[in-house]
C-alpha positions in Angstrom: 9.8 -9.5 28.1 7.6 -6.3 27.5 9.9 -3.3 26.1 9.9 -0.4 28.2 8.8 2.0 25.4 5.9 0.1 24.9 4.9 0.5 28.1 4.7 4.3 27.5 7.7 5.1 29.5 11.7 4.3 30.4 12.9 2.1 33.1 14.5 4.8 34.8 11.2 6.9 35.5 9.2 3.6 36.2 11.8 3.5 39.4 11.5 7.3 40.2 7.6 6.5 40.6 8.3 3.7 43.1 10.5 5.8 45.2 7.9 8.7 45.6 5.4 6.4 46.0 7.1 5.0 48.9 8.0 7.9 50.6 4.6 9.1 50.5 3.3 5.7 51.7 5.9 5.9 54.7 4.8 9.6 55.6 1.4 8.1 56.1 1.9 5.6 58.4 4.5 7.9 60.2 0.9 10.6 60.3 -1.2 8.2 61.2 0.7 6.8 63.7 1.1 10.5 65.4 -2.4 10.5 65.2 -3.4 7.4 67.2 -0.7 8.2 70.1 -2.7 10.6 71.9 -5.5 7.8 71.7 -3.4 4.9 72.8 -1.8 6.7 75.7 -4.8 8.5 77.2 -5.6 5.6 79.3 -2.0 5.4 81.0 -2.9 8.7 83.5 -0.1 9.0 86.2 -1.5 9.1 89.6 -1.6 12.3 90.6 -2.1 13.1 94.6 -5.0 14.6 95.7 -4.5 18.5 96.6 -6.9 21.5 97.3 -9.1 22.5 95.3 -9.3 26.1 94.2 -7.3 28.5 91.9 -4.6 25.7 91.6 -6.7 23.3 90.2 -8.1 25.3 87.8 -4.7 26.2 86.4 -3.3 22.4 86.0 -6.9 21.6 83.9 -5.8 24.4 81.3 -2.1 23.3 81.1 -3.8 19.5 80.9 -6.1 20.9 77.8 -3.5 22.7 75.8 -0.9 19.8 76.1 -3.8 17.5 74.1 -4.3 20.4 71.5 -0.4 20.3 70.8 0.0 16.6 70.5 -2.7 16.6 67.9 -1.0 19.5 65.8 1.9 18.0 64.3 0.7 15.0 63.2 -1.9 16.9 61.3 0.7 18.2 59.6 3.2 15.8 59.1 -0.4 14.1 57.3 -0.7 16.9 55.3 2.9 17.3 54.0 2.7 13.4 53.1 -0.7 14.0 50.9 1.1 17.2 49.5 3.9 15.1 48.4 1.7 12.6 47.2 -0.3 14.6 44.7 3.0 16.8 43.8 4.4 12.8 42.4 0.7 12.4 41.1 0.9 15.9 39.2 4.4 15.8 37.6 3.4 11.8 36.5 0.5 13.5 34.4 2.2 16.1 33.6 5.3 14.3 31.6 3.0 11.7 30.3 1.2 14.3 28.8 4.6 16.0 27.0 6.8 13.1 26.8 7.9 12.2 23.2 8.5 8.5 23.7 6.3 6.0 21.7 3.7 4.6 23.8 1.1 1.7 22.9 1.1 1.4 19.4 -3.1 0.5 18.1 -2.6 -2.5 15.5 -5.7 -1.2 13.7 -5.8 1.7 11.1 -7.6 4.7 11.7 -11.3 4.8 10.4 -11.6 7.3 7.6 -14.1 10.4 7.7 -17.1 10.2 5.9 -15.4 13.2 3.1 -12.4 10.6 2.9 -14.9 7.9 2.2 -16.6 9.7 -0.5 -13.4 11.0 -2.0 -12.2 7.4 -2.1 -15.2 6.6 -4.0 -15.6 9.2 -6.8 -11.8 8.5 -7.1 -12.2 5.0 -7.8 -15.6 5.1 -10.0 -13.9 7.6 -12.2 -10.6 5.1 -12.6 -12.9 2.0 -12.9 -14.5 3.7 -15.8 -12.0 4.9 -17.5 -10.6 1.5 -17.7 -13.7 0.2 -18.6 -14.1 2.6 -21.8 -10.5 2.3 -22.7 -10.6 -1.4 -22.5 -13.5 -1.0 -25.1 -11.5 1.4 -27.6 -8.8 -1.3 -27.9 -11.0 -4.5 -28.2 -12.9 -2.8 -31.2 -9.3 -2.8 -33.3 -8.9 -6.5 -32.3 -12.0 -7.8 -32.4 -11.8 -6.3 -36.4 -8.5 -7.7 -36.8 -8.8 -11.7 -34.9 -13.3 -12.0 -35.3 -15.4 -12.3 -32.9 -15.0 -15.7 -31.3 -10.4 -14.9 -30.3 -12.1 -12.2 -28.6 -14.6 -13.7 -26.7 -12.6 -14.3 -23.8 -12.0 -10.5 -23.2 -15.5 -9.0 -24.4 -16.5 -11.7 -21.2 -14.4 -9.7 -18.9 -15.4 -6.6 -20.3 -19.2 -7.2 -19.5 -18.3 -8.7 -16.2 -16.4 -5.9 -15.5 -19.1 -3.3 -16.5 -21.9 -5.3 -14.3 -19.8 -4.5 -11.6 -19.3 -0.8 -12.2 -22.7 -0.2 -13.2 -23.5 -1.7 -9.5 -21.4 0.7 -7.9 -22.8 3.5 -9.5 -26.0 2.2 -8.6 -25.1 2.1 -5.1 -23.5 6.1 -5.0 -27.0 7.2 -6.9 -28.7 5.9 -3.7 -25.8 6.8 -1.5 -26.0 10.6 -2.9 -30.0 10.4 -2.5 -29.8 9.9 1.1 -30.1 6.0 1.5 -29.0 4.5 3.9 -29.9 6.5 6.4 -27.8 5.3 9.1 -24.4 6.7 9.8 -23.0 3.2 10.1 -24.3 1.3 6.9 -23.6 4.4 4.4 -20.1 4.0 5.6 -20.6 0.4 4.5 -22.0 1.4 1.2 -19.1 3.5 0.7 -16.8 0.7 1.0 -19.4 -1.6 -1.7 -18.3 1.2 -4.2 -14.9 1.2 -4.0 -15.0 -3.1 -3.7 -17.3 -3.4 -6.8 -15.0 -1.0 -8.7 -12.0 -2.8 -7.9 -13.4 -5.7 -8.9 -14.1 -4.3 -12.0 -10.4 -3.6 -12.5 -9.2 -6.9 -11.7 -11.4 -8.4 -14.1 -10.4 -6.7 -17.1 -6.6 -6.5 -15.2 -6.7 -10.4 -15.2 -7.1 -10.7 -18.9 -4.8 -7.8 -20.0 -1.7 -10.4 -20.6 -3.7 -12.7 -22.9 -4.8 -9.8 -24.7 -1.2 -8.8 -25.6 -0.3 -12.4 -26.4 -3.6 -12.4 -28.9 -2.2 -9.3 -30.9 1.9 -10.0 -30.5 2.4 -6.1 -30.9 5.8 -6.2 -29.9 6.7 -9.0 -32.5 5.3 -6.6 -35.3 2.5 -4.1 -35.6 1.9 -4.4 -39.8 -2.0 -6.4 -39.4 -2.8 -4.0 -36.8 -1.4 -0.9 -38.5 -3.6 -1.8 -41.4 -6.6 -2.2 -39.6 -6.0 1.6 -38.1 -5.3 3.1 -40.9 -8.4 1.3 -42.9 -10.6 3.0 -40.5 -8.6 6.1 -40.5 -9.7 6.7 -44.1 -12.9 6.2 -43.8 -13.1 8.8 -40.8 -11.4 11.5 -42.7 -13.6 10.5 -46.1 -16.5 11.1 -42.9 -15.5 14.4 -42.0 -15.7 16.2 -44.6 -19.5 15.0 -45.1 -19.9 16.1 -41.5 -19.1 19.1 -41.6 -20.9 20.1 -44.4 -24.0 18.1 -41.9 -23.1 20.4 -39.0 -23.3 23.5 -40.8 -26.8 22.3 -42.1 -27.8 21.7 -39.1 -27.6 25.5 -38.0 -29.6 26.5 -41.1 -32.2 24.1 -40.8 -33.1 24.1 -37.1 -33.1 26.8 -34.2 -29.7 27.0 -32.8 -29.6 24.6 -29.5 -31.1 21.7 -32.0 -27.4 21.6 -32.9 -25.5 22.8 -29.9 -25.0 19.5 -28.5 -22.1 18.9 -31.2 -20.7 22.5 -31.7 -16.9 22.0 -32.4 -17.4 18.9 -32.8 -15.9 18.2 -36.3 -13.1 20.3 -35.3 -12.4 18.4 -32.4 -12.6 15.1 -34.9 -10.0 16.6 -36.8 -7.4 17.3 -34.1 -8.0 13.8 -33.3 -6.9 12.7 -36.6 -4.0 14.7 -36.6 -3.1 13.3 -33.8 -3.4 9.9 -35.0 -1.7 10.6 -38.1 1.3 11.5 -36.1 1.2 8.3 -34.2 0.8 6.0 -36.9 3.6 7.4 -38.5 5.8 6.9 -35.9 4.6 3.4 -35.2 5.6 2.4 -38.7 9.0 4.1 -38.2 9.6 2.6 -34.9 8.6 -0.8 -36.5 11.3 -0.3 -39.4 13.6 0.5 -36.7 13.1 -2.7 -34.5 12.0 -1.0 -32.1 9.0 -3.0 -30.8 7.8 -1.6 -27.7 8.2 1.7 -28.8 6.2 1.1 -32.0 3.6 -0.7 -29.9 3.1 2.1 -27.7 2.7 4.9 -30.6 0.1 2.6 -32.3 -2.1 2.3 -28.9 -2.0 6.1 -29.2 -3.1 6.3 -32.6 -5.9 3.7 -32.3 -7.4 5.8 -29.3 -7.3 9.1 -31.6 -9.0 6.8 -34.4 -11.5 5.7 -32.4 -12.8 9.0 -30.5 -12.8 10.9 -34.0 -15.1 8.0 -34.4 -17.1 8.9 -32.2 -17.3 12.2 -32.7 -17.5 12.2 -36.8 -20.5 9.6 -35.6 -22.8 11.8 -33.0 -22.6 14.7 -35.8 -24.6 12.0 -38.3 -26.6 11.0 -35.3 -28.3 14.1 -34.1 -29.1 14.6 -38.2 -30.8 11.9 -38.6 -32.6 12.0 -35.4 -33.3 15.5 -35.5 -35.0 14.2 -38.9 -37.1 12.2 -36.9 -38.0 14.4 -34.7 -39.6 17.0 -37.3 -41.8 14.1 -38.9 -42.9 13.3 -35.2 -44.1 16.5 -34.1 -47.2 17.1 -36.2 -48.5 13.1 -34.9 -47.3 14.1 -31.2 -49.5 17.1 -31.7 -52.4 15.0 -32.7 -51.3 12.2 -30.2 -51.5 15.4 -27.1 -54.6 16.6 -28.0 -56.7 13.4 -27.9 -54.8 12.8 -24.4 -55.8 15.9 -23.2 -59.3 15.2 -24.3 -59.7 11.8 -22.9 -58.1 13.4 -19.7 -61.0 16.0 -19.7 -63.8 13.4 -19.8 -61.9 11.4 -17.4 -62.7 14.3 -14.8 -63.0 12.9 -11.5 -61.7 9.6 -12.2 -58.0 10.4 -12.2 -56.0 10.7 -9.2 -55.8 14.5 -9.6 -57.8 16.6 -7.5 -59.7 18.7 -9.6 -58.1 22.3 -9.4 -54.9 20.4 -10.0 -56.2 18.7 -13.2 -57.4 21.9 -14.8 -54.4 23.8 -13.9 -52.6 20.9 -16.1 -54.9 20.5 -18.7 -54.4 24.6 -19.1 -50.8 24.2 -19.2 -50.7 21.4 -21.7 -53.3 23.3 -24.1 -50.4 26.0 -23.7 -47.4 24.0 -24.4 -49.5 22.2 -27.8 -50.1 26.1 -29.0 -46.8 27.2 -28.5 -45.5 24.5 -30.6 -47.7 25.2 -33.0 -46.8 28.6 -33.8 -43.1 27.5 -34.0 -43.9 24.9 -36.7 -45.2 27.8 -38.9 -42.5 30.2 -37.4 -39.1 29.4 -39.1 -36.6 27.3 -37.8 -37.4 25.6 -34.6 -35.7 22.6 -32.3 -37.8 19.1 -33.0 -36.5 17.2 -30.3 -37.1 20.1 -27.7 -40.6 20.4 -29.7 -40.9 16.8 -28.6 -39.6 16.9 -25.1 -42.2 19.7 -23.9 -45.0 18.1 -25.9 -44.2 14.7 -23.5 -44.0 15.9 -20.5 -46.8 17.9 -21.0 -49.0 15.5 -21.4 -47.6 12.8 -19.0 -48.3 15.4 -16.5 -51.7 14.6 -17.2 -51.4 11.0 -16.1 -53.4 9.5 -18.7 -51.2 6.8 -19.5 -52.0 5.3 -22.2 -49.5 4.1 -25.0 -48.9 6.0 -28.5 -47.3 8.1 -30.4 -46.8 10.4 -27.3 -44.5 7.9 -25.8 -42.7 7.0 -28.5 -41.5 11.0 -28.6 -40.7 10.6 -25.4 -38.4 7.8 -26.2 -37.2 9.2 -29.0 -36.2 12.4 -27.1 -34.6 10.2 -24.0 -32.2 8.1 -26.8 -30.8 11.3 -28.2 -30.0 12.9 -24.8 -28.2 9.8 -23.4 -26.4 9.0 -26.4 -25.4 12.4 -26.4 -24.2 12.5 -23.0 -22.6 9.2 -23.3 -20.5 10.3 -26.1 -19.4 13.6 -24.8 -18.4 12.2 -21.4 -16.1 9.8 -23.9 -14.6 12.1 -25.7 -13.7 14.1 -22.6 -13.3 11.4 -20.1 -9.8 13.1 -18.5 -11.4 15.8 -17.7 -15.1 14.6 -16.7 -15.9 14.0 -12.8 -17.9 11.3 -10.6 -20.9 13.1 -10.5 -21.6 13.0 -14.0 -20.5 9.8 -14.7 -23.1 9.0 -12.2 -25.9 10.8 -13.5 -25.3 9.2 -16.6 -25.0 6.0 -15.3 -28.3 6.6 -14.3 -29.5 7.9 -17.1 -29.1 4.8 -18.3 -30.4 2.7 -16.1 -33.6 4.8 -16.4 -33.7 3.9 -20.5 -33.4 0.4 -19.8 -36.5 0.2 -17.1 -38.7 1.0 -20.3 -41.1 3.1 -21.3 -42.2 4.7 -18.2 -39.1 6.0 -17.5 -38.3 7.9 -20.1 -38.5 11.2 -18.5 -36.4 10.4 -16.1 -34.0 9.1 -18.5 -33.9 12.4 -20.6 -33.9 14.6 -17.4 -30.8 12.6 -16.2 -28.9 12.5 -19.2 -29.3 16.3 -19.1 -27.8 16.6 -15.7 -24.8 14.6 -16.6 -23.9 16.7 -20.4 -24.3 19.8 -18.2 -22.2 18.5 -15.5 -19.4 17.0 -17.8 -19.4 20.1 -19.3 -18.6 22.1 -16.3 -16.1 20.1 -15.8 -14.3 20.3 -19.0 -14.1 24.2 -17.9 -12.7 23.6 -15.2 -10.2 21.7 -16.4 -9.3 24.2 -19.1 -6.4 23.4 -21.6 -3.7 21.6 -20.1 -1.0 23.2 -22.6 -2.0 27.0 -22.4 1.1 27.7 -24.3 -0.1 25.5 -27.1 1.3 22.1 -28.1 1.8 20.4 -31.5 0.1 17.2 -33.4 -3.4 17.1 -31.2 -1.8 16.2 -28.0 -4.5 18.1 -25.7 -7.7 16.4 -27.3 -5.9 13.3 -26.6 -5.5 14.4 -22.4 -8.4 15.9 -22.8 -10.1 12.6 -24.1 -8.0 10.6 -22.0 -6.1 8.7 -24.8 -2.7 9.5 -22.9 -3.0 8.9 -18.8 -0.4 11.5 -18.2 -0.3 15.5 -18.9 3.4 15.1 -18.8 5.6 17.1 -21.8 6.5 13.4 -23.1 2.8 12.7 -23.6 2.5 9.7 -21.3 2.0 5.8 -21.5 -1.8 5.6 -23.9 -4.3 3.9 -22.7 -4.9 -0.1 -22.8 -7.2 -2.8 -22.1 -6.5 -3.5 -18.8 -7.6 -2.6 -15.3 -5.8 0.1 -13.1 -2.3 -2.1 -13.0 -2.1 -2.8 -16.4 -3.7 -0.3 -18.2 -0.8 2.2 -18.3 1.6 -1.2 -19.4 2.6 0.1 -22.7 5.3 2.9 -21.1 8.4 4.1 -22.4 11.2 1.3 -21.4 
């Protein structure tokens, strides 16, 4: 039997209904019958004797007409009162289905998000799928140094799996954020591909996260894998001090934005160590004090502080040497231009250029090769922004032909990814969608080949500047100042939480298993 309040209302004003109903049914019957009297009985005429004509006569036609008038009258009215009453019953219906507070019909299916809640669900879940996907990463290099590579193979297999299907999803926003699909209906659709490829990202890697555990027995005793993050602890410190002394060359030697990209970034390698110091140590006295978990969890800390100083001690020495290169490349890629802008000035007419467009490149590159020359002979200059104006320059030209040209082009594109890769992994608690996007597709870009390298280089640009902006925005999480590094690690995203008790750190894992190793 059907509940009432499903129906929409209660029993008792289901019978109300009935009742007007049938009163206003009966009251037009009770109309229509007045109606049809005057009809039915208009052949029924008494006999009426014949008299005089005259004044008489006249008289008993009137009283004959007015009597008709009257016994139409009232059942026009009693009609009328009986619609009145009708839509009075219709009216307060309406009227208190309208306000009533009574469930009615309940709709089994959810309600359809809006296309901002779609795209909200999305960044949100590229962001969490690739923070998993980096933190898995950080973990498996302290195992994979401790066990070799074949114990780990089962895990560096999800790993990839699980970063095929993140690098899809991006793959799909790029497009989505470019404007294709077009139609309303399918980037809805692609919306929900993103946040299905990124959870299956995280079940991969959340699917493996148990055997991982079992592989290292942390809670059984942490003494191989304290060793291994210590080992590489000393070599990073050993590091540091060589690059800072790198850092500070680097602002002597070359114009001021050849070394912006890693401004701080020794400092920040420091307070990454300290941080790990801190953790270590307290692993090792958790350990002594049988205290498993506890010393578990301190260690996953300190391995996640290891590994970022890693990375940041190691973009220092990477710009150098790069940076290096760069300054033997630019007298070739000088050469290199001006034969390309030669060739494109016999080619003429046989480019796809129309000719006023063609000169108005060819002036510009002539301009671009003389400004770099005067910097070469004008004190410290940027090589790899020497470089990146010298390619583009001439690929504007459209000569396309391969040399030394291109490989400055590649060169540049390698530097601005990496960079951009290893800021956004430093900072990843901080760093957005959008960036993570453009650097995504930075990436892809690199990979296409050579052609691409412009594109590459132009992306990876968008994303530093974007993660960057981000990091601003999220400022210091501890204004008031906190002890032993524990901001660069939120900031990096070592420690999931911003909590005063620091938070679980982060593991291999996927979203339900990443943030495992938690206080008991």
């Amino acid at each position: 039997m059907t509940s009432s309040l499903i129906r929409g209302r209660p029993r008792h004003a289901t019978a109300h209904i009935r009742v007007r109903v049938a009163r206003a049914v009966v009251g037009a019957f009770v109309g229509a019958g007045w109606l049809m009297l005057p009809v039915m009985t208009v052949g029924e005429r008494d006999p009426v004797p014949v008299g005089a004509t005259g004044p008489v006569a006249s008289a008993a036609a009137a009283e004959h007409d007015g009597s008709s008038v009257t016994d139409l009258f009232m059942p026009l009215v009693a009609l009328g009162a009986a619609g009145a009453l009708a839509g009075y019953g219709y009216l307060r219906r309406t009227r208190r289905a309208r306000t009533r507070t009574t469930p009615g019909v309940v709709s089994a299916a959810p309600p359809v998000p809006t296309s901002l809640e779609s795209e909200r669900q999305a960044r949100a879940a590229l962001v969490l799928a690739d923070d998993c996907v980096r933190g898995s990463k950080e973990e498996l290099s302290f195992v994979e140094e401790l066990f070799g590579n074949e114990a780990v193979e089962p895990f560096v297999h999800a790993l990839r799996a699980a970063e095929t299907e993140l690098s899809a999803a991006f793959a799909i926003w790029r497009r989505y954020e470019e404007g294709v699909p077009g139609d309303e209906t399918a980037r809805r659709q692609a919306l929900v591909g993103v946040v299905g490829r990124c959870a299956e990202a995280g079940r991969r890697l959340d699917a493996e996260a148990a055997a991982l555990d079992r592989l290292r027995g942390l809670e059984q005793g942490v003494d191989a894998a304290l060793e291994v993050a210590e080992g590489r602890f000393r070599g990073l410190a050993a590091r540091t001090a060589a690059a800072q002394a790198t850092a500070a060359e680097l602002h002597q030697r070359y114009a001021p934005s050849a070394g912006a990209p890693v401004t701080g970034y020794v400092e920040q390698a420091k307070d990454r160590l300290v941080f790990a110091t801190s953790k270590l140590n307290e692993s090792r006295q958790s350990a002594d004090a049988g205290e498993g978990q506890r010393a578990a969890r301190h260690l996953r800390a300190a391995e996640g502080g290891v590994a970022q100083a890693g990375v940041l001690i190691g973009e220092v020495e990477r710009l150098a040497a790069q940076l290096q290169e760069a300054a033997g490349l630019v007298p070739a890629a000088l050469t290199g231009g001006e034969a390309e802008i030669a060739e494109a000035r016999k080619a003429g007419g046989r480019t796809s250029l129309a000719t006023g467009e063609l000169h108005a490149r060819l002036a510009h590159a002539d301009g671009v090769l003389a400004a770099v020359r005067t910097e070469l002979t004008g004190g410290p200059y940027d090589p790899l922004d020497a470089l990146r104006r010298i390619a583009r320059a001439v690929e504007r030209l459209e000569a396309g032909r391969p040399g030394v040209v291109e490989a400055a082009a590649r060169l540049v594109a390698h530097s601005a990814v990496a960079g951009a890769e290893d800021f956004v992994a430093v900072h990843r608690g901080a760093v957005g969608a959008q960036a993570r996007a453009r650097l995504a597709a930075a990436q892809r870009a690199l990979g296409a080949g050579t052609g691409r390298c412009t594109d590459a280089d132009t992306l990876a640009t968008e994303a530093r500047d974007l993660a960057e902006r981000d990091v601003r925005a999220h400022g210091n999480p501890y204004p008031d100042g906190h002890p032993l590094g524990l901001t660069g690690a939120v900031l990096g995203g070592i420690l999931l939480t911003e909590d005063p008790d620091a938070g679980p750190p982060t593991s291999y894992g996927g979203p339900q298993t990443r943030g495992r190793r938690h206080l008991p």
